[in-house]
C-alpha positions in Angstrom: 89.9 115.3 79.6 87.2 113.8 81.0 83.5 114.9 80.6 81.4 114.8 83.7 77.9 114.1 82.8 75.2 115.2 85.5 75.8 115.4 89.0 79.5 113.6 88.6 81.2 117.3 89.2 79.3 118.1 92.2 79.8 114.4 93.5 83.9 114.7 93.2 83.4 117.8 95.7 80.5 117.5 97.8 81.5 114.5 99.9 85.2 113.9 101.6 87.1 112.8 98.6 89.2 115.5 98.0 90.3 115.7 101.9 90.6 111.9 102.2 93.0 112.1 98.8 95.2 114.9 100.1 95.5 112.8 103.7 96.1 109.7 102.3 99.2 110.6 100.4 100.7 112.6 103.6 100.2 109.2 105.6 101.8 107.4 103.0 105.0 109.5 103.3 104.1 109.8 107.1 105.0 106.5 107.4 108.2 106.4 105.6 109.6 108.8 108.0 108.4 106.6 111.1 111.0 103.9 110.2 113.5 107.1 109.0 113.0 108.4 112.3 114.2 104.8 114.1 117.3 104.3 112.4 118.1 108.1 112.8 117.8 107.9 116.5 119.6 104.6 116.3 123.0 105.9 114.5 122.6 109.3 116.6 123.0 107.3 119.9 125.5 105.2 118.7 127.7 108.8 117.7 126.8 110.5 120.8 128.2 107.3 122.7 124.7 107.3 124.1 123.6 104.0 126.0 120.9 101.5 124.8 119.5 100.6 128.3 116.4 102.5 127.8 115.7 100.3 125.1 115.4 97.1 127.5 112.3 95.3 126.5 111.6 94.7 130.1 111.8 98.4 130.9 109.5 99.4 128.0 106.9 96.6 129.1 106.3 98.0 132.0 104.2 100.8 130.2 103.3 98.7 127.4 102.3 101.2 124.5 102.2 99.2 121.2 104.6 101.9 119.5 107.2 102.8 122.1 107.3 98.7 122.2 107.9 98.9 118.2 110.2 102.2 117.9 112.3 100.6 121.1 112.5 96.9 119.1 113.6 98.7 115.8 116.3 101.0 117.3 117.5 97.6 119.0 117.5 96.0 115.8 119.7 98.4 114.2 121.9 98.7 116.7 122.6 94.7 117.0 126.4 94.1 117.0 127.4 97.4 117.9 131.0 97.6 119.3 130.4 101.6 119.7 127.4 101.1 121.9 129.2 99.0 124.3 132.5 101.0 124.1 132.3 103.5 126.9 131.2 101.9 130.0 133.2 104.0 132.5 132.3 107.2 130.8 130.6 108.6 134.0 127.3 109.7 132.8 124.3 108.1 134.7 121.7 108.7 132.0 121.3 110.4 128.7 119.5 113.5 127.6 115.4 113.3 127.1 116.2 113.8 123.2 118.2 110.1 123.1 116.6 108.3 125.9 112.6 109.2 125.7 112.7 108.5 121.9 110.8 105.0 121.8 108.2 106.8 123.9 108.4 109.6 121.8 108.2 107.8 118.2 106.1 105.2 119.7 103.5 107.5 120.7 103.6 108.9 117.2 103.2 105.5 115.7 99.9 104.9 117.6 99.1 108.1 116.6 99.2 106.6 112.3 97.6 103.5 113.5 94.4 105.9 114.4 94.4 107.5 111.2 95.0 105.1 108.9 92.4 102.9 110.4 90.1 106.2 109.8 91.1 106.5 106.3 90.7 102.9 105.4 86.9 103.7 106.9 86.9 106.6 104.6 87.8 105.3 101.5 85.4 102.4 101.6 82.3 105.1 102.6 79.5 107.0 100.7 80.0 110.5 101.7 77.9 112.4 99.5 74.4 114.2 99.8 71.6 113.7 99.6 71.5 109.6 98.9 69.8 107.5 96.9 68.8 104.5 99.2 68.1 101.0 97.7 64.2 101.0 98.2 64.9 104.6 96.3 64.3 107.1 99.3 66.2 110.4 98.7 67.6 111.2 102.4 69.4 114.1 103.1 72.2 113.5 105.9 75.2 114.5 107.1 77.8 111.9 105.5 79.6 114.8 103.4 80.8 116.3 106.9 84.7 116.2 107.1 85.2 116.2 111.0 86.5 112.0 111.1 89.4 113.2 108.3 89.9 116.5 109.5 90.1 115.4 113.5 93.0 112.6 111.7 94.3 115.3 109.4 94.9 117.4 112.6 96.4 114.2 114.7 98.8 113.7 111.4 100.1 117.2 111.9 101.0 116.9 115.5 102.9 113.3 115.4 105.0 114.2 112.8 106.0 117.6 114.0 107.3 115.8 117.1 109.1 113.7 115.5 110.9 116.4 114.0 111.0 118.4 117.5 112.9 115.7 118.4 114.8 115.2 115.7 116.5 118.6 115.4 117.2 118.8 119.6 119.3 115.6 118.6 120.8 117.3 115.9 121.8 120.4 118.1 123.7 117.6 120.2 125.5 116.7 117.4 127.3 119.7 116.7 127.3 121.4 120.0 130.8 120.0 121.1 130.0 120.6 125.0 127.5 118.2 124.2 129.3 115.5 121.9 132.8 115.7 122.6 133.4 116.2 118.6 134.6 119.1 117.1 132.2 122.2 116.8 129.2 122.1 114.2 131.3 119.2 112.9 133.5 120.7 111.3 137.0 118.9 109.9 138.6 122.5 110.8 136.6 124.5 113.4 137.0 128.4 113.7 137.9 128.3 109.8 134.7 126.0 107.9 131.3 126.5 109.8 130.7 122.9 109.4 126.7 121.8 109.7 126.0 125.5 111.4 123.4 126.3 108.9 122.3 123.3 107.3 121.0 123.1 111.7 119.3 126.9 110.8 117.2 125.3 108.2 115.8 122.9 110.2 115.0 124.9 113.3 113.0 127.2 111.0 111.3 124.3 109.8 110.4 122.8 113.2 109.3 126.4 114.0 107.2 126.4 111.0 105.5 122.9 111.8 104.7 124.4 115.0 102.8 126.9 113.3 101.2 124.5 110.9 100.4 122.5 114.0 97.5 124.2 115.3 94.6 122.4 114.6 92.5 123.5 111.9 89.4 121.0 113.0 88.7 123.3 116.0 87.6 126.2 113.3 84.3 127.0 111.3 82.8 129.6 109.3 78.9 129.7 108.6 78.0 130.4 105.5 74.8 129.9 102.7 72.7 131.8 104.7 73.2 129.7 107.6 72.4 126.6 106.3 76.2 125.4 106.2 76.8 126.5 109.7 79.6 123.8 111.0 82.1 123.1 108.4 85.1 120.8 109.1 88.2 122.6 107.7 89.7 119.2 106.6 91.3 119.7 103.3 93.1 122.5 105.2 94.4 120.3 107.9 95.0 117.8 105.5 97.0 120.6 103.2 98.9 121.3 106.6 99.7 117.5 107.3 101.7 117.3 103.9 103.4 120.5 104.6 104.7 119.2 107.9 105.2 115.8 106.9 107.8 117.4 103.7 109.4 120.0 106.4 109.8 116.9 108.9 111.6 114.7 106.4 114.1 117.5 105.5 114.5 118.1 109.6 115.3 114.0 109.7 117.8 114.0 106.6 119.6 116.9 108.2 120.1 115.1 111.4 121.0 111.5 109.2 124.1 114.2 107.5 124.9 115.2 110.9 125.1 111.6 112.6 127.1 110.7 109.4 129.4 113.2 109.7 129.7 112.8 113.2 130.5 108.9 112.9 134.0 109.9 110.5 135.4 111.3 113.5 135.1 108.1 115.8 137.3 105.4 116.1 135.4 103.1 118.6 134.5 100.1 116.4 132.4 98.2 114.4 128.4 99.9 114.1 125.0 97.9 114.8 124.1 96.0 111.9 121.3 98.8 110.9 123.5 101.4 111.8 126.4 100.4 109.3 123.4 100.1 106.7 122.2 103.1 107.8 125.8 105.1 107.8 126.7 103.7 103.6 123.1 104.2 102.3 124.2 107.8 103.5 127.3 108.1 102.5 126.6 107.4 98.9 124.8 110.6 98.8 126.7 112.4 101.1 130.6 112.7 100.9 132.7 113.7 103.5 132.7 117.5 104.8 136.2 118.8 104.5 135.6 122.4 103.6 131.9 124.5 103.8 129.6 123.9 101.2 126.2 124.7 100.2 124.1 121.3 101.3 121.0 122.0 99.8 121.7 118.8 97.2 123.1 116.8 100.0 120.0 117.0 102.6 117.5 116.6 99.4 119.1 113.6 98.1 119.0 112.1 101.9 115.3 113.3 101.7 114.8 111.2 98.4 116.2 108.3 100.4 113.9 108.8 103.4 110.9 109.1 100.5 112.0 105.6 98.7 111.8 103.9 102.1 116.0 103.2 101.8 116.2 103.0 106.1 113.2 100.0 106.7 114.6 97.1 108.4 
């Protein structure tokens, strides 16, 4: 173990390392699931026989938000060569739901949202945060460069773009096995009425978009006083940074679930070839996840999807 000599112990804890640490490592993962959450959306419209006009360039332009403009490039991307896409022109339906259409604006606006905070963490990590400081003509100057607020204002950012990616997420999800909604059978299930198909695996990951949303209130906006007064604004970052990595691991189990369910979905149409991403997208899967012919328990099946989304397997 290491031996701290004088001061070293207190200076590990009395500035924003510890917060900074906990954050960093949620954004690194945070980002992993940005791309996951592209080429989910991408082999979810292509299963849903959704339409990829709302990814026009020209359209998107035209409220030019640097994310929606990457999240809407990427989705086109991985749906490139898609015979599926294009297979239903006469199929009636004007537009599609919110959950399909508004994702470029949705992830996009979560993309801009980890371009804030990892420009704040790169500011972080190259700063002296701890108190008081020794300056170079040797003044001792008390100030207030421990003070969490930049992380913990980030932390609290983190927590809200990636819950929203997983809102979104699961309501694509429920349109995948609601068979009103998808024209496939019910919870996509090979035998409806006898196997309950995805049902469940769908429970799980409401409850852990309910819990994000829970985990989502912002822990910046607190403070206790304490040492007589003296410490009478404190931050709370380390808890919203805590809170980020909790929503950020519910949010990738919420995305794999809705990956097995857009798998699944895909082995019941015969409409043509996938986008280039898509068909990447559909056999990275598919190793992990065989077909579902009978119920099962698909707690190893979502967790090895997870691992996927975690080693970075769906980046372009």
């Amino acid at each position: 173990p290491v031996v701290l000599q004088a001061k070293e112990g207190l200076a590990l804890i009395n500035g924003t390392q510890a917060m900074t640490a906990v954050l960093c490592t949620a954004m690194l993962d945070a980002e992993k699931l940005m791309d996951a959450a592209d080429a989910t959306a991408a082999i979810t419209l292509e299963a849903l026989l959704g339409t990829d006009a709302a990814l026009d360039p020209e359209l998107i332009g035209l409220r030019p938000h640097p994310g929606a403009l990457e999240s809407a490039g990427l989705i086109s991307s991985h749906l490139e060569d898609s015979e599926i896409i294009h297979s239903h022109p006469s199929c009636g339906k004007v537009q599609d739901a919110y959950s399909l259409r508004c994702t470029p604006q949705v992830h996009g606006a979560s993309r801009d949202a980890l371009k804030y905070i990892k420009t704040t963490l790169e500011r972080e990590l190259k700063a002296v945060t701890d108190n008081p400081l020794l300056m170079e003509d040797g003044r001792a100057v008390s100030g207030g460069n421990f003070h969490g607020q930049p992380i913990a204002l980030a932390a609290d950012h983190l927590k809200i773009a990636i819950a929203e990616l997983a809102n979104i997420s699961e309501r694509r999800t429920e349109r995948l096995l609601n068979p009103d909604l998808s024209g496939l059978p019910a919870f996509l299930a090979a035998s409806p009425g006898i196997n309950s198909g995805l049902m469940i695996a769908q429970y799980t990951a409401a409850s852990l978009v309910s819990e994000n949303k829970v985990l989502a209130h912002p822990a910046s906006v607190d403070s206790i006083s304490v040492s007589g007064c003296q410490e009478d604004h404190v931050s709370m970052g380390t808890t919203a940074a805590r809170q980020a990595s909790d929503i950020v691991r519910n949010s990738c189990h919420v995305l794999a679930t809705e990956l097995v369910a857009a798998v699944q979905a895909h082995r019941f149409l015969d409409r043509g070839r996938k986008g280039k991403g898509t068909q990447k997208t559909f056999d990275t899967v598919s190793v992990v996840f065989p077909p579902l012919e009978a119920d099962r328990q698909f707690v190893a099946d979502i967790e090895a999807v997870a691992c996927l989304i975690r080693e970075s397997s769906f980046s372009l």
